[in-house]
N, C-alpha and C positions, 0 to 999 in steps of 0.2 A: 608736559613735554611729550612729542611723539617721538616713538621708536621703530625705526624701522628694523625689525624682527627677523635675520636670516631664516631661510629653509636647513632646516638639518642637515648637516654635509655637503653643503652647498659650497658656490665657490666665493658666493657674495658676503660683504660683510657690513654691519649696521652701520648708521651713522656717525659718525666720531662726534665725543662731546670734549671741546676744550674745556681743561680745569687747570687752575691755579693756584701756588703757594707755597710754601716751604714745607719738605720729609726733613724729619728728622734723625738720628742713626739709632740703628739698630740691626747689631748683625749676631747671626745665629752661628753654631756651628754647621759645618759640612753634613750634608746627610748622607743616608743610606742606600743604596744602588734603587730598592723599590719603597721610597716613601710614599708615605700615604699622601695622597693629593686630594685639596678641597674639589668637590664641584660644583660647579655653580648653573643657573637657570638659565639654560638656551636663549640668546638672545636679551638679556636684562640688563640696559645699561648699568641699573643701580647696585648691580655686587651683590644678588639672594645667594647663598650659600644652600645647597640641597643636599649636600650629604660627600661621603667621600669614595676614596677606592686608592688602591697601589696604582704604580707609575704604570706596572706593564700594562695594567685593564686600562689604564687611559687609553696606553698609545694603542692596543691590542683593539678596542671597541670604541677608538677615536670620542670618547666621553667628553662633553663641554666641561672646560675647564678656565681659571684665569692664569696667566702668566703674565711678568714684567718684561719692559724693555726700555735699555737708560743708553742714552745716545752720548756718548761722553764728546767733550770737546777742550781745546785747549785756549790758551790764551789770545791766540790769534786767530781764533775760530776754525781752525782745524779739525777732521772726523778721525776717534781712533775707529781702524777697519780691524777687523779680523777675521782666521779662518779656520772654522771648524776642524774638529779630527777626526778622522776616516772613521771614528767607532762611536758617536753620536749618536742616538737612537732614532734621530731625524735629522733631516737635509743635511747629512755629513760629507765633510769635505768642501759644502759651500763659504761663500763670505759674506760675512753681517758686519753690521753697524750698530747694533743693538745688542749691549751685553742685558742677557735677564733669563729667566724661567719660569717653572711651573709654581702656582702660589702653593703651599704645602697647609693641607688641614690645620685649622688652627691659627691659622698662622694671615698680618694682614697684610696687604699687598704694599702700602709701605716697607715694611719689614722686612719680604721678600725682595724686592727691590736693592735695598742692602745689600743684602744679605748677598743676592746672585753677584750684583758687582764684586761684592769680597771675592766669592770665590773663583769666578772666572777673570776678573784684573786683577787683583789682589789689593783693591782701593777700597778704603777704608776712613769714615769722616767724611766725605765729601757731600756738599749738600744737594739734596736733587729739589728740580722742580719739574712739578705735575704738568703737561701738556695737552694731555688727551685720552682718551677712553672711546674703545670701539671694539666690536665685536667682529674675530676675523676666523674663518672658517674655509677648508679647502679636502680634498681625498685626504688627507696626514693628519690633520689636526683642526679642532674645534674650540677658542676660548677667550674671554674677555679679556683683552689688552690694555694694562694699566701704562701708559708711558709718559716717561722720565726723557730730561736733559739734567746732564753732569758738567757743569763746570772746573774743569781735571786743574790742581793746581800743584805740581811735585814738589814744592816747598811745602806744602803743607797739607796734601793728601800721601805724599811717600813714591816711590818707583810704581808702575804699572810691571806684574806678576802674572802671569798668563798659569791657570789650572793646567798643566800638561794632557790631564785626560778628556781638558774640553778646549782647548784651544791650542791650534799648531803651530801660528803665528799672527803679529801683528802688525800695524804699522800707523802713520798721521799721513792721512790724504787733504788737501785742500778742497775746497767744495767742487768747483771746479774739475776736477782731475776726477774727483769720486761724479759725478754725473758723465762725467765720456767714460768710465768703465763701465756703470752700470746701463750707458745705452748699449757696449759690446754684447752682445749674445753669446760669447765663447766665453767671456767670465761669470762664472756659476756663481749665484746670486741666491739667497734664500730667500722664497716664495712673500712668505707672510713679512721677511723685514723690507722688502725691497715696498711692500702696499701700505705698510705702516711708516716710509718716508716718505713715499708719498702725500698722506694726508697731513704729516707735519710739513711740509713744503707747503701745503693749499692753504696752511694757517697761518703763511707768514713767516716763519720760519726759513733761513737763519737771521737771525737778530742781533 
């Protein structure tokens, strides 16, 4: 398989690989303001792991790293949106579509993936499937994008919990309505989720 390899801090990001199949659960507890975070090989679709570092030397020396992002949706194909809290270490205050985060040393991007949805919706059981893998890279951040679709079901995944310290609010957009917000330019939109719906759009997606 060819890889199209970014430039270091570039704004470009590799190719996206569709993947498929069932995560299974596993959630961790809450972490520490500066966990330690795996990092991975600039540019390798297949997940090398090279060593690690705290959260501030990520964001501080923009380090390649992986993080998840799980696009939850409901029964009627609905997007839950949300929007960041003004004290976000990055793009705060914007609105995403992708609840996830930093993959944590040790730790596998399944697992994180969980994990993040626990903590930022408070969903919990819900089973995700693998979509896509791409390497996205901008001045703020550098890392391999493991992404998820969530099939939200509140009979038997539970109420949707918003983290206070990472989410201000939320809400169900129809697809529809979420594509004329995100063509307005006065609604602040984060960078890297607004490129990563994209490329799940170009696969076909929504289904």
């Amino acid at each position: 398989m060819t890889v199209d390899r970014p430039e270091p801090r570039s704004v470009a990001a590799s190719a996206a690989v569709p993947v498929t199949g069932r995560v299974g659960v596993a959630v961790s507890t809450i972490p520490g303001v500066d966990e330690l975070v795996a990092l991975y090989a600039e540019g390798d679709l297949a997940g090398r792991v090279v060593g690690a570092a705290p959260r501030s030397q990520v964001r501080a020396r923009n380090l390649p790293h992986a993080a998840t992002a799980v696009l939850v949706r409901d029964g009627s194909g609905r997007v839950y949106v949300h929007r960041r809290t003004e004290t976000k270490d990055i793009y705060p205050g914007c609105h995403d579509v992708w609840a996830g985060g930093v993959v944590l040393a040790g730790e596998d991007p399944d697992q994180a993936a969980q994990r993040e949805l626990a903590e930022e919706l408070g969903v919990r059981g819900c089973p995700l499937t693998p979509v896509l893998r791409y390497w996205y890279a901008d001045e703020a951040t550098s890392y391999l994008a493991f992404v998820y679709e969530a099939r939200y079901d509140p009979d038997r995944d539970g109420p949707i919990v918003h983290q206070p310290a990472e989410v201000a609010a939320g809400w169900w957009l129809d697809w529809d309505e979420l594509l004329t917000r995100l063509a307005d330019p006065t609604w602040p939109f984060v960078p890297d989720g607004r490129a990563t719906l994209h490329r799940y759009l170009a696969l076909g997606h929504p289904s």
